[in-house]
Chimera marker file (.cmm) of the C-alpha trace (Angstrom):
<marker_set name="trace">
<marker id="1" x="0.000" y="0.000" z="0.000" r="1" g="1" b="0" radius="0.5"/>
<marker id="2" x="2.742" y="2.161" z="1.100" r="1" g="1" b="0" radius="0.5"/>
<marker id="3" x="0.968" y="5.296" z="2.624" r="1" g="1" b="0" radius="0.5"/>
<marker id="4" x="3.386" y="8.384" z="4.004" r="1" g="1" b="0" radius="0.5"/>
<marker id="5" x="1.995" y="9.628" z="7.505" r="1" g="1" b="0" radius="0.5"/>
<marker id="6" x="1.176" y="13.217" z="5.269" r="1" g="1" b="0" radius="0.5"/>
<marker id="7" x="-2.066" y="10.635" z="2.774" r="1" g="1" b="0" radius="0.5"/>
<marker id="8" x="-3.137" y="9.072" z="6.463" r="1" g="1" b="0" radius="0.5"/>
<marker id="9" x="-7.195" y="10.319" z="6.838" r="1" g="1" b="0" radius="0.5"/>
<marker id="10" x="-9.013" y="8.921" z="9.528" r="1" g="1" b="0" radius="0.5"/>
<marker id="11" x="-12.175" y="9.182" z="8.019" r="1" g="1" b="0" radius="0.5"/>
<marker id="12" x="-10.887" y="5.956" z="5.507" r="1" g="1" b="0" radius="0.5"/>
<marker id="13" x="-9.781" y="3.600" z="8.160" r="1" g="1" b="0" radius="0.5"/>
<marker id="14" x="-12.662" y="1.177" z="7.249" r="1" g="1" b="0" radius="0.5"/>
<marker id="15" x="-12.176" y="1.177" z="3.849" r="1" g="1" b="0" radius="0.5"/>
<marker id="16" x="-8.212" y="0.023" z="3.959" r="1" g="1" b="0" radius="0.5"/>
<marker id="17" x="-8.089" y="-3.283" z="4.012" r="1" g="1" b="0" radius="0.5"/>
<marker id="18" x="-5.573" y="-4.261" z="7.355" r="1" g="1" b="0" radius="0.5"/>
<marker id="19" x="-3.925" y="-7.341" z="7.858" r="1" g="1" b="0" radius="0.5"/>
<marker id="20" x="-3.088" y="-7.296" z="11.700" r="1" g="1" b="0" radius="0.5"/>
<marker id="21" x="-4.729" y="-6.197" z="14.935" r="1" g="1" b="0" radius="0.5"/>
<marker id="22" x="-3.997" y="-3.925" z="18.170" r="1" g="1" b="0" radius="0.5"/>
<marker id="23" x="-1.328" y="-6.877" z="19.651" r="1" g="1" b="0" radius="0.5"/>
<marker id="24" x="-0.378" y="-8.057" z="16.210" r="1" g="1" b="0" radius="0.5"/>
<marker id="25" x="3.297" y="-9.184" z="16.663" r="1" g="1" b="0" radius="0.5"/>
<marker id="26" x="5.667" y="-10.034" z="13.482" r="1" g="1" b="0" radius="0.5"/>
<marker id="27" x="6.693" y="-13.550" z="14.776" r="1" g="1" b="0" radius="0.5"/>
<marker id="28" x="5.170" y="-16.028" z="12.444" r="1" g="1" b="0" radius="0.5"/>
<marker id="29" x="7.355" y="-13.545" z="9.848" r="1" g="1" b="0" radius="0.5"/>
<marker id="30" x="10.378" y="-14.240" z="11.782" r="1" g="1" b="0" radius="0.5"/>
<marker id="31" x="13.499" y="-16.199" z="9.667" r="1" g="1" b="0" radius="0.5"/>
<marker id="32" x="16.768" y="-18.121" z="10.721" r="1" g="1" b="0" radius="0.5"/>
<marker id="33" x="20.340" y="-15.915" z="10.309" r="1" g="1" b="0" radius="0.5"/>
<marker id="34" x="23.262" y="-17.162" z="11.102" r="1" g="1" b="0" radius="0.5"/>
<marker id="35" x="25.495" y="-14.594" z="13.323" r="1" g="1" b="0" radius="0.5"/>
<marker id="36" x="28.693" y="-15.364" z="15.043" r="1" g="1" b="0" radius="0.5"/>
<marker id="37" x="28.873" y="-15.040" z="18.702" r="1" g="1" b="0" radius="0.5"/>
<marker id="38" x="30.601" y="-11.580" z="18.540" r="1" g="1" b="0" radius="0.5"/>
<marker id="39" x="27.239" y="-10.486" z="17.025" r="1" g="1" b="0" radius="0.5"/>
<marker id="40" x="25.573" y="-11.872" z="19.050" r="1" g="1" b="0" radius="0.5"/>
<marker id="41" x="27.019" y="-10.224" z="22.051" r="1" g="1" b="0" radius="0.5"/>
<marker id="42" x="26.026" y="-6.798" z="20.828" r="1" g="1" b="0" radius="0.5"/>
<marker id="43" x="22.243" y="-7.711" z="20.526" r="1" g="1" b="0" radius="0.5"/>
<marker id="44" x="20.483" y="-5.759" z="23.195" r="1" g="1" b="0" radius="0.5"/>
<marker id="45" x="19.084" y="-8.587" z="25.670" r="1" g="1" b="0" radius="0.5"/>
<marker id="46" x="15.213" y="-8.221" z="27.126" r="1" g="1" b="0" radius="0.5"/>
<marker id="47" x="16.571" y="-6.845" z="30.372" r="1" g="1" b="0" radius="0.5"/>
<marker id="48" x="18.515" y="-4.316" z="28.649" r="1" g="1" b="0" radius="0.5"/>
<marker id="49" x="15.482" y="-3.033" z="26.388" r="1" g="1" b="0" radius="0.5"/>
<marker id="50" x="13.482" y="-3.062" z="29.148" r="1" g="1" b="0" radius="0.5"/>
<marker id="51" x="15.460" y="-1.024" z="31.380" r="1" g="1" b="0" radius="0.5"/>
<marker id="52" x="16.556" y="1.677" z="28.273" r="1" g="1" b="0" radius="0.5"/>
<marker id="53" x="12.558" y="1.733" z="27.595" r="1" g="1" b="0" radius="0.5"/>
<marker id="54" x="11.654" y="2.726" z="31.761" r="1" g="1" b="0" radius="0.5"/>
<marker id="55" x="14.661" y="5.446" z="31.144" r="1" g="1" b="0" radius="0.5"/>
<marker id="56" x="13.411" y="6.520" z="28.570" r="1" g="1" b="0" radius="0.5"/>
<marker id="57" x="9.185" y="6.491" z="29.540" r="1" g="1" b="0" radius="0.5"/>
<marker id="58" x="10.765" y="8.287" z="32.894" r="1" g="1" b="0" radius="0.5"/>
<marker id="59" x="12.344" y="11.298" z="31.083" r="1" g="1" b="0" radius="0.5"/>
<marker id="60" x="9.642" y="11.567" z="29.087" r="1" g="1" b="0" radius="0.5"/>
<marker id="61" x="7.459" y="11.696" z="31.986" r="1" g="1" b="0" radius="0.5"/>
<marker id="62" x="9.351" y="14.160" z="33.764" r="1" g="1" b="0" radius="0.5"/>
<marker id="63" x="9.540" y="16.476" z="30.400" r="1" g="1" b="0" radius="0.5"/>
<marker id="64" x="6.367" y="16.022" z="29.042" r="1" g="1" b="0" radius="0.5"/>
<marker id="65" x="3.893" y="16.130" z="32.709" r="1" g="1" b="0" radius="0.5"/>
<marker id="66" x="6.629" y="17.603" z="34.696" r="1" g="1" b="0" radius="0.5"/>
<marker id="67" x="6.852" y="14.678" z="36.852" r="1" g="1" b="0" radius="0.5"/>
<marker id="68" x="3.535" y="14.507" z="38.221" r="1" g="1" b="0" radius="0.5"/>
<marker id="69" x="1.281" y="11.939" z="38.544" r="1" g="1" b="0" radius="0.5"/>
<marker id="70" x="-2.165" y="13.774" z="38.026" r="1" g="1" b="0" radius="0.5"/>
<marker id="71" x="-0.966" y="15.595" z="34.962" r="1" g="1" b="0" radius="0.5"/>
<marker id="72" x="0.045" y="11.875" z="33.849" r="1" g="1" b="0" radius="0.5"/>
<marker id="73" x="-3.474" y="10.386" z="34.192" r="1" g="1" b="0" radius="0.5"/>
<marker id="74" x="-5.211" y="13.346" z="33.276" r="1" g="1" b="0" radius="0.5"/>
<marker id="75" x="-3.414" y="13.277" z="29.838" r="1" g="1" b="0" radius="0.5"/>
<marker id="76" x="-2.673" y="9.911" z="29.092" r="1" g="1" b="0" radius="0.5"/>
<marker id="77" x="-5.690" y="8.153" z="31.633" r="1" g="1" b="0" radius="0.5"/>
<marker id="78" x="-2.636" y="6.127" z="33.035" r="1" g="1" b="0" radius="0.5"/>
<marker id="79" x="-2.816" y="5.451" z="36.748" r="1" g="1" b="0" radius="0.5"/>
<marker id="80" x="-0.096" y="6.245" z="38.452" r="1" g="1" b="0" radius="0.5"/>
<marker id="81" x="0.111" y="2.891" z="39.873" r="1" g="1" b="0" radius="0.5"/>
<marker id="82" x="0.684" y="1.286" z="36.288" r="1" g="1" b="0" radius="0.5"/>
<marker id="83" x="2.864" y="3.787" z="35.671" r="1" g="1" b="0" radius="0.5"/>
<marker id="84" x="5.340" y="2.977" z="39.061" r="1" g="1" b="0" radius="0.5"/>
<marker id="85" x="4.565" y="-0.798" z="38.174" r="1" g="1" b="0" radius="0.5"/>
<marker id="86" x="6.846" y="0.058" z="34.736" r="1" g="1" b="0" radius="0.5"/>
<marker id="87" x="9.113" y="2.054" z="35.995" r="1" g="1" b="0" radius="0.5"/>
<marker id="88" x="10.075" y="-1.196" z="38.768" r="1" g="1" b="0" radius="0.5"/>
<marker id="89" x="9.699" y="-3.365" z="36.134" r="1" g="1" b="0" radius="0.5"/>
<marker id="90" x="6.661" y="-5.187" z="37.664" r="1" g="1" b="0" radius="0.5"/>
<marker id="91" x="4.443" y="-5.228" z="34.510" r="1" g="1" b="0" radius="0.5"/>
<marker id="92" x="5.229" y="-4.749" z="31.042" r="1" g="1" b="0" radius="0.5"/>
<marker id="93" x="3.945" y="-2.002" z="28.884" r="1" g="1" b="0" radius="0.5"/>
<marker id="94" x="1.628" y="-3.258" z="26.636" r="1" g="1" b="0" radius="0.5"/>
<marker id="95" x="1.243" y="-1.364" z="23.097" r="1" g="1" b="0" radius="0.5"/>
<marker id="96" x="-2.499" y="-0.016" z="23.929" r="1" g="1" b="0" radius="0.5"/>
<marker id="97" x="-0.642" y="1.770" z="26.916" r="1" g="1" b="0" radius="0.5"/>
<marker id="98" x="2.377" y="2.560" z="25.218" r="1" g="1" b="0" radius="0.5"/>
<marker id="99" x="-0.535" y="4.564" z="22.539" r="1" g="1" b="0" radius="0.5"/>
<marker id="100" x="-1.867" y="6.284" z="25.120" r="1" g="1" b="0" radius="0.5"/>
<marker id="101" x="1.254" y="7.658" z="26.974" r="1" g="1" b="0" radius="0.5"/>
<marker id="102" x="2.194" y="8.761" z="23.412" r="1" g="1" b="0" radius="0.5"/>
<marker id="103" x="-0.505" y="10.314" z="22.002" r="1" g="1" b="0" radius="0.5"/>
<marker id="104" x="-1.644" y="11.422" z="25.732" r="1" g="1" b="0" radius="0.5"/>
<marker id="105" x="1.819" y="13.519" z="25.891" r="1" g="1" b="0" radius="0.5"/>
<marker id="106" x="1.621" y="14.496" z="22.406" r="1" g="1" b="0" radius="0.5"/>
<marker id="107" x="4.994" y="13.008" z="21.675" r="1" g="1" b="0" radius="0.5"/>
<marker id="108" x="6.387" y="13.452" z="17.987" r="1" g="1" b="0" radius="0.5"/>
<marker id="109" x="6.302" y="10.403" z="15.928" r="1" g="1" b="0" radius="0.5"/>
<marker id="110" x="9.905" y="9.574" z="16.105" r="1" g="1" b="0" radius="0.5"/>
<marker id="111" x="10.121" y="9.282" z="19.578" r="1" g="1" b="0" radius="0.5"/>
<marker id="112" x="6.912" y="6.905" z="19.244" r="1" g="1" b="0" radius="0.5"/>
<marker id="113" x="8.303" y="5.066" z="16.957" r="1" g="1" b="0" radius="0.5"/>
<marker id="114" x="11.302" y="4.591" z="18.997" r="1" g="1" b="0" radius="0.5"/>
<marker id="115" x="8.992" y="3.495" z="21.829" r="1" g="1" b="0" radius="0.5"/>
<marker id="116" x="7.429" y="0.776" z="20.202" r="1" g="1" b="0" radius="0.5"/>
<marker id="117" x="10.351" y="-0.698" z="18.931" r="1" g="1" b="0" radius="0.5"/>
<marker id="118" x="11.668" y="-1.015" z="22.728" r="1" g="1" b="0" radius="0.5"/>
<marker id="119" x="8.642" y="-3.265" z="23.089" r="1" g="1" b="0" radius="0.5"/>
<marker id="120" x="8.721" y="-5.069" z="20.163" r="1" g="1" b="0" radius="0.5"/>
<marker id="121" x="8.015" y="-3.456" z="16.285" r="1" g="1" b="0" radius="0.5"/>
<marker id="122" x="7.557" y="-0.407" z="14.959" r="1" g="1" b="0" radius="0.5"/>
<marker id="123" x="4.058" y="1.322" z="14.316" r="1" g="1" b="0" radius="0.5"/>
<marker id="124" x="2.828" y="-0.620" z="11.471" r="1" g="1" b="0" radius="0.5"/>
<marker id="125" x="0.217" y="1.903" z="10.034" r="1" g="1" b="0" radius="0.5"/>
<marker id="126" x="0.001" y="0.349" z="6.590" r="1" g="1" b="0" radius="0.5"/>
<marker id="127" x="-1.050" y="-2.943" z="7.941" r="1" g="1" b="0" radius="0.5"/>
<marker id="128" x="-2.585" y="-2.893" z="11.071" r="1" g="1" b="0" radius="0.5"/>
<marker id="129" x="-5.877" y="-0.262" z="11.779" r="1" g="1" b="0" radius="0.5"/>
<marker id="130" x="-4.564" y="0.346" z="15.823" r="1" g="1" b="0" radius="0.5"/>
<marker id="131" x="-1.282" y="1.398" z="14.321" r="1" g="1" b="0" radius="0.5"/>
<marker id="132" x="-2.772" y="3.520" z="11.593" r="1" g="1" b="0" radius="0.5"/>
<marker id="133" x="-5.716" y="5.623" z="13.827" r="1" g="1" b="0" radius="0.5"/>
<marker id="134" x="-2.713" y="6.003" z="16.970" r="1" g="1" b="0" radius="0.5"/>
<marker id="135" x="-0.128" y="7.499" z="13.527" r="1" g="1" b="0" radius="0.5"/>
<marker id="136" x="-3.544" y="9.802" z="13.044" r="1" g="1" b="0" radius="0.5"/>
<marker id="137" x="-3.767" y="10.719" z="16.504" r="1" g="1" b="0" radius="0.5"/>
<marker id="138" x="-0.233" y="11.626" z="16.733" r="1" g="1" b="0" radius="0.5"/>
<marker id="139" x="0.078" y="13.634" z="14.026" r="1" g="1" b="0" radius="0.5"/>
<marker id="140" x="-3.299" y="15.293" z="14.585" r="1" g="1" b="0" radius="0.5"/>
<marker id="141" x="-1.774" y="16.041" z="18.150" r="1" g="1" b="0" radius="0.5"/>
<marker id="142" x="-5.459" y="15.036" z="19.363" r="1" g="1" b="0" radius="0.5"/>
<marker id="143" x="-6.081" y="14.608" z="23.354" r="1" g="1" b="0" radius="0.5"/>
<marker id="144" x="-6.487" y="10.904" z="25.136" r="1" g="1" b="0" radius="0.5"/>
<marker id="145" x="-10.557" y="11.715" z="24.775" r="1" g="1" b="0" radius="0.5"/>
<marker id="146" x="-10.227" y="12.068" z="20.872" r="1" g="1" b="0" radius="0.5"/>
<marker id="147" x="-8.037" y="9.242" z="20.529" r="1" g="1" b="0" radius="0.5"/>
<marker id="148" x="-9.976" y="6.851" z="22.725" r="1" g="1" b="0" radius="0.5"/>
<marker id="149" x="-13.231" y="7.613" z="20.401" r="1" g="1" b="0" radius="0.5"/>
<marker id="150" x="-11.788" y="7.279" z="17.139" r="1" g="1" b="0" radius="0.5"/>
<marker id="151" x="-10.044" y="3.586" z="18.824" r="1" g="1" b="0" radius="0.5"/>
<marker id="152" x="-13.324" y="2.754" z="19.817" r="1" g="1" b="0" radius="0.5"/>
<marker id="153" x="-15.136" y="3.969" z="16.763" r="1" g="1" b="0" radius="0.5"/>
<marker id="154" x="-12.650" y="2.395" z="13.784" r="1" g="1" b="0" radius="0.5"/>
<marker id="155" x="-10.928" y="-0.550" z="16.022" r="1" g="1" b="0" radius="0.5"/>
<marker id="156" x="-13.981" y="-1.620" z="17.966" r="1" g="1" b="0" radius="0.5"/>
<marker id="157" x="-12.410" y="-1.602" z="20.969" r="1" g="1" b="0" radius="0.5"/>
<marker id="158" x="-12.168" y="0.993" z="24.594" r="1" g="1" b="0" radius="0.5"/>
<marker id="159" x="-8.751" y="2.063" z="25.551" r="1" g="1" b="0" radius="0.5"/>
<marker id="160" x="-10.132" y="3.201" z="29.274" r="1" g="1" b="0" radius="0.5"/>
<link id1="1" id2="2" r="1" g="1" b="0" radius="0.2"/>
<link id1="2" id2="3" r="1" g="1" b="0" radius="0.2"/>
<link id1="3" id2="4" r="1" g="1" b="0" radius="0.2"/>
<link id1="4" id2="5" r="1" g="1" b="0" radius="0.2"/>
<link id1="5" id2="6" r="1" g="1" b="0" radius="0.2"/>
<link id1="6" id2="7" r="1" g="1" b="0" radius="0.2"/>
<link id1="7" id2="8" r="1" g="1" b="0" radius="0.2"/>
<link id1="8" id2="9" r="1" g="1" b="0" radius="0.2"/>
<link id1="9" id2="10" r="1" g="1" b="0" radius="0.2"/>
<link id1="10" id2="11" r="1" g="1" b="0" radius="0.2"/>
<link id1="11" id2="12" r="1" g="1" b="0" radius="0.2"/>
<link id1="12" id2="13" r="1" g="1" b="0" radius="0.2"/>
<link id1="13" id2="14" r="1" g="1" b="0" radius="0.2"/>
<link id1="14" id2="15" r="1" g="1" b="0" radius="0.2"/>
<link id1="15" id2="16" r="1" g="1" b="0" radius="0.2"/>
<link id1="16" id2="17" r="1" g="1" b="0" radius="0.2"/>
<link id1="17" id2="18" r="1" g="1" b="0" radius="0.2"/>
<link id1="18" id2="19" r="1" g="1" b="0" radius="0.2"/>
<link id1="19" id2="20" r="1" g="1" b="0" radius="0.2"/>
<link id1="20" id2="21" r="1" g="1" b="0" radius="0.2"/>
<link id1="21" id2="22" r="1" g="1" b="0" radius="0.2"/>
<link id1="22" id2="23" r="1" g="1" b="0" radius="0.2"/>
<link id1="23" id2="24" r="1" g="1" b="0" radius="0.2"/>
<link id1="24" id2="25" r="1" g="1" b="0" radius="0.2"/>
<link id1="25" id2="26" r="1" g="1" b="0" radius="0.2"/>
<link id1="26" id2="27" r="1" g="1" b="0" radius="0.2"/>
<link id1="27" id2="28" r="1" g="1" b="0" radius="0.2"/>
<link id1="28" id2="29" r="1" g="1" b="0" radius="0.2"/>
<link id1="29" id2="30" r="1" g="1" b="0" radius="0.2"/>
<link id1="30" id2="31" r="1" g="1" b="0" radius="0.2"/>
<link id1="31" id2="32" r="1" g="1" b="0" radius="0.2"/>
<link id1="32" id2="33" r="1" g="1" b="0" radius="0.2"/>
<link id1="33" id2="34" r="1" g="1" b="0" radius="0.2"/>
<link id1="34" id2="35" r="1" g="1" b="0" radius="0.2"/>
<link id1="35" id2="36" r="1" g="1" b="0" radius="0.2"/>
<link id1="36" id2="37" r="1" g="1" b="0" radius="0.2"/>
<link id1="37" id2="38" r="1" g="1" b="0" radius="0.2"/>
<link id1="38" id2="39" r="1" g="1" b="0" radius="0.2"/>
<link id1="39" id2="40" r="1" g="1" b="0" radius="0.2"/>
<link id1="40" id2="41" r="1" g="1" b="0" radius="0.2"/>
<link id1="41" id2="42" r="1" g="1" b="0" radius="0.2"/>
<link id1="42" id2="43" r="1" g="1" b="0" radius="0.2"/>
<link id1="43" id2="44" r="1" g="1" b="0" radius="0.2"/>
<link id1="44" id2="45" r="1" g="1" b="0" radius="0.2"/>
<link id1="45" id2="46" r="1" g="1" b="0" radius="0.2"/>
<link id1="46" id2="47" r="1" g="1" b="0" radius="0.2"/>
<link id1="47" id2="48" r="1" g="1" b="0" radius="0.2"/>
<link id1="48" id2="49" r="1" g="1" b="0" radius="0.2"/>
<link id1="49" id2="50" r="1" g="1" b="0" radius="0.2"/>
<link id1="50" id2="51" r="1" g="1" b="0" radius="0.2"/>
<link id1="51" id2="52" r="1" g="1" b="0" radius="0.2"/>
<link id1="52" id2="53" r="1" g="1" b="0" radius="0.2"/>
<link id1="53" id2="54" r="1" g="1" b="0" radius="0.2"/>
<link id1="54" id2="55" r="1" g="1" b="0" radius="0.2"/>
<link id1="55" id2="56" r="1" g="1" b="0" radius="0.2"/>
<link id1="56" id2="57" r="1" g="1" b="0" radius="0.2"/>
<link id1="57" id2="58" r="1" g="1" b="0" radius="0.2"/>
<link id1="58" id2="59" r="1" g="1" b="0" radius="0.2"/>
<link id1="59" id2="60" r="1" g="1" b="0" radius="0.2"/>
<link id1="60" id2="61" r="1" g="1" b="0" radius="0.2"/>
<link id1="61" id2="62" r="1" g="1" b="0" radius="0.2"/>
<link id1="62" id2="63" r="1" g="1" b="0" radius="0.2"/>
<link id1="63" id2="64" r="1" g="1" b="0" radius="0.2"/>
<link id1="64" id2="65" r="1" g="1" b="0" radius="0.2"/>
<link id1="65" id2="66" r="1" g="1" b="0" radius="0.2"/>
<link id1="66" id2="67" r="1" g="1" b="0" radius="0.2"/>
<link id1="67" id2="68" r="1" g="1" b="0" radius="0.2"/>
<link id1="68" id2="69" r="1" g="1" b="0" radius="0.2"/>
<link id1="69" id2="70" r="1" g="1" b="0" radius="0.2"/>
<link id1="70" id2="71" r="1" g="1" b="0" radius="0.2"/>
<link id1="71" id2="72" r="1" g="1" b="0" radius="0.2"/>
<link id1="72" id2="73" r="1" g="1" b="0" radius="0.2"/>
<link id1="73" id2="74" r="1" g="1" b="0" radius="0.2"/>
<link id1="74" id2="75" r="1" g="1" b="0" radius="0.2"/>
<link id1="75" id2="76" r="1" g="1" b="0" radius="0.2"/>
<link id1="76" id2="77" r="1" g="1" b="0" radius="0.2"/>
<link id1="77" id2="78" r="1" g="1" b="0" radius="0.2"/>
<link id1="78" id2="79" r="1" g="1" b="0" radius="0.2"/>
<link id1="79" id2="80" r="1" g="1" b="0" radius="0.2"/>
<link id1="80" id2="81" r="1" g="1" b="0" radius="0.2"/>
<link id1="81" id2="82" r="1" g="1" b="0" radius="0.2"/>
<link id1="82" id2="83" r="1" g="1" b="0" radius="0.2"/>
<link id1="83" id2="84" r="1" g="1" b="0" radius="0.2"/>
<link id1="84" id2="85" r="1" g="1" b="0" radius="0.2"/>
<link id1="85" id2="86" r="1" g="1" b="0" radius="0.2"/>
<link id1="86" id2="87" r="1" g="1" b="0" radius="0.2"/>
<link id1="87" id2="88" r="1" g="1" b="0" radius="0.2"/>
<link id1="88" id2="89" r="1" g="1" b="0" radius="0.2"/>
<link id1="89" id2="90" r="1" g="1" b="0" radius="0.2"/>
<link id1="90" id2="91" r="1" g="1" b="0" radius="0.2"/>
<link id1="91" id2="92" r="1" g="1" b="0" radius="0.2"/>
<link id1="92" id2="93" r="1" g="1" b="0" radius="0.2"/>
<link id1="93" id2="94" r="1" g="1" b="0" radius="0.2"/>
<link id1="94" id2="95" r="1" g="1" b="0" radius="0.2"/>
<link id1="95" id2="96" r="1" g="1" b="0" radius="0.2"/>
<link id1="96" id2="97" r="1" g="1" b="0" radius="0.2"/>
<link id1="97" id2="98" r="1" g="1" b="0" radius="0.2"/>
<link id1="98" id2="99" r="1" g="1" b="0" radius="0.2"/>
<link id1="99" id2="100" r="1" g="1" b="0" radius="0.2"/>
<link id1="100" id2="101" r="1" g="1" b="0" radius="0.2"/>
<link id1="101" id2="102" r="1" g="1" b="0" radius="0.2"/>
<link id1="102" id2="103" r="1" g="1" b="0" radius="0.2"/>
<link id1="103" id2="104" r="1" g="1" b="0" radius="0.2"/>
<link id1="104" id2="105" r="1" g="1" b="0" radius="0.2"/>
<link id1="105" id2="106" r="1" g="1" b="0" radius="0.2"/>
<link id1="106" id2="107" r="1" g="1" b="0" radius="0.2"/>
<link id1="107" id2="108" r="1" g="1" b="0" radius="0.2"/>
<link id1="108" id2="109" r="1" g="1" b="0" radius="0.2"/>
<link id1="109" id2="110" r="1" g="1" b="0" radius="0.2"/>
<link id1="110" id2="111" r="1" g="1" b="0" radius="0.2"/>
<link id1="111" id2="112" r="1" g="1" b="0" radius="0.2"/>
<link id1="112" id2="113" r="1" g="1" b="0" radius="0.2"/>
<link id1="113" id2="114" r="1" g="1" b="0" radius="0.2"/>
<link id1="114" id2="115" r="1" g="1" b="0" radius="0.2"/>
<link id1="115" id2="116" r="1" g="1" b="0" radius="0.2"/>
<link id1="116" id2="117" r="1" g="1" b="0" radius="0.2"/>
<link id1="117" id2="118" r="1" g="1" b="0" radius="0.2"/>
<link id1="118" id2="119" r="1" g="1" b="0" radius="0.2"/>
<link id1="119" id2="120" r="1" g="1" b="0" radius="0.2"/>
<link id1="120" id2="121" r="1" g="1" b="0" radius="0.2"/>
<link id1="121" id2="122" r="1" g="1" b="0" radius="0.2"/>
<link id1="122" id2="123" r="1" g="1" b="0" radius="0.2"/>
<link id1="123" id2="124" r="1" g="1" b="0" radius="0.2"/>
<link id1="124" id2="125" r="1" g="1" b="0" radius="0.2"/>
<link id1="125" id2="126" r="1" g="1" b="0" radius="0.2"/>
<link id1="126" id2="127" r="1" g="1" b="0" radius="0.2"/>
<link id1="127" id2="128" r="1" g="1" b="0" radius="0.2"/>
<link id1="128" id2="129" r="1" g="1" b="0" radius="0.2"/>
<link id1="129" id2="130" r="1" g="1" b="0" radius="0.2"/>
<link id1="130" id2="131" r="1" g="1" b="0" radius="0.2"/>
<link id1="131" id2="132" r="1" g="1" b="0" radius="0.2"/>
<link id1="132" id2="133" r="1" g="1" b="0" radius="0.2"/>
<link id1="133" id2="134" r="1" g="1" b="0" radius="0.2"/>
<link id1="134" id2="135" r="1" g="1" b="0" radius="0.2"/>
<link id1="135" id2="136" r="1" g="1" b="0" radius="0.2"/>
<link id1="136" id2="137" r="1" g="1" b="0" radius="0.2"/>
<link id1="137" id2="138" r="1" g="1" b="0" radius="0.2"/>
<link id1="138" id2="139" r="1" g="1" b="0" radius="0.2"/>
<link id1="139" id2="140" r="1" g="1" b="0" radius="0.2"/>
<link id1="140" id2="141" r="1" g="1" b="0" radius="0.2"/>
<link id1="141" id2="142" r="1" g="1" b="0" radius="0.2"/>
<link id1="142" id2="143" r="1" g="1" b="0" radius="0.2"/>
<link id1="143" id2="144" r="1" g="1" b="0" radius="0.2"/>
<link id1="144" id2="145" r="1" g="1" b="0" radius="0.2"/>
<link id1="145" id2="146" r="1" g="1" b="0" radius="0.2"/>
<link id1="146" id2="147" r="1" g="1" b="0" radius="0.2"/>
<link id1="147" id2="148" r="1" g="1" b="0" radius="0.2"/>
<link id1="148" id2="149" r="1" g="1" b="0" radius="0.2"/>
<link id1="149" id2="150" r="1" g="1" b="0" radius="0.2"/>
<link id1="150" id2="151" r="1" g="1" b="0" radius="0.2"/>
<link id1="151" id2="152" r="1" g="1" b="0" radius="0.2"/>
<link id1="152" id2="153" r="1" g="1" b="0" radius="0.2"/>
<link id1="153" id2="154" r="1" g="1" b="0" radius="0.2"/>
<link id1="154" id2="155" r="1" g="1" b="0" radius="0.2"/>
<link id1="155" id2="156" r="1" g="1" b="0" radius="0.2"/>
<link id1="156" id2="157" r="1" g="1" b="0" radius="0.2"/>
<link id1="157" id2="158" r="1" g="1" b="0" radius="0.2"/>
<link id1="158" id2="159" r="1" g="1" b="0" radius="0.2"/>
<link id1="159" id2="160" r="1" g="1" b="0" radius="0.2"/>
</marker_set>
């Protein structure tokens, strides 16, 4: 299809025809490499993605709702106790919340995009409607209420 972020339209969503869903993953597209084991050594491990992607949510956090909690739910409708749960690495961000924080903080896209590759792929607008309507969002800039409607409205699902 190949659509640049500049031709995205919310208003067509339902007519593109998407191959994935909100948790679509890319592992049944996954192939065997061979790498020696001095490549393999420079291959971020979980732990270390996971820890660069709680850095990384935490500055973003302090920069973006100045390091408080209320101005972090009130944008992004994250509780601050799933918030502290990432940050100690007691629960995973899933890519629904990773959509909210973004589009909640209005972050630019290639710091999203950057985001979701910490958890596992890219934002995969030309295949997958989630991806597509939170690439909208973002560059709309629209607030957590907009974004939550249009999820709800062109994914069929709530975000709250």
């Amino acid at each position: 299809m190949n659509i640049t972020l500049s031709q995205l339209s919310k208003s067509d969503a339902m007519s593109i025809p998407f191959d994935g869903n909100i948790e679509q993953t890319h592992d049944n597209d996954r192939f065997v490499v061979r790498v020696t084991t001095a490549e393999v050594r420079g291959i971020p491990t979980d732990t270390e993605k996971s820890i660069t992607l709680r850095k990384r949510l935490s500055t973003l956090y302090h920069e973006k709702a100045e390091g408080s909690y209320i101005k972090l739910e009130v944008k992004t409708q994250i509780k601050q106790n799933t918030f502290q749960k990432w940050m100690n690495g007691s629960r995973n961000v899933s890519r629904k919340e990773l959509a909210k924080f973004a589009v909640g903080l209005a972050l630019d896209m290639e710091i999203v995009d950057e985001l979701f590759r910490m958890i596992g792929h890219s934002l995969d607008y030309e295949n997958n409607r989630f991806d597509f309507i939170v690439a909208c969002a973002i560059r709309d800039k629209d607030d957590i209420e907009q974004f939550g409607n249009d999820v709800e409205k062109y994914c069929g699902i709530s975000i709250f």
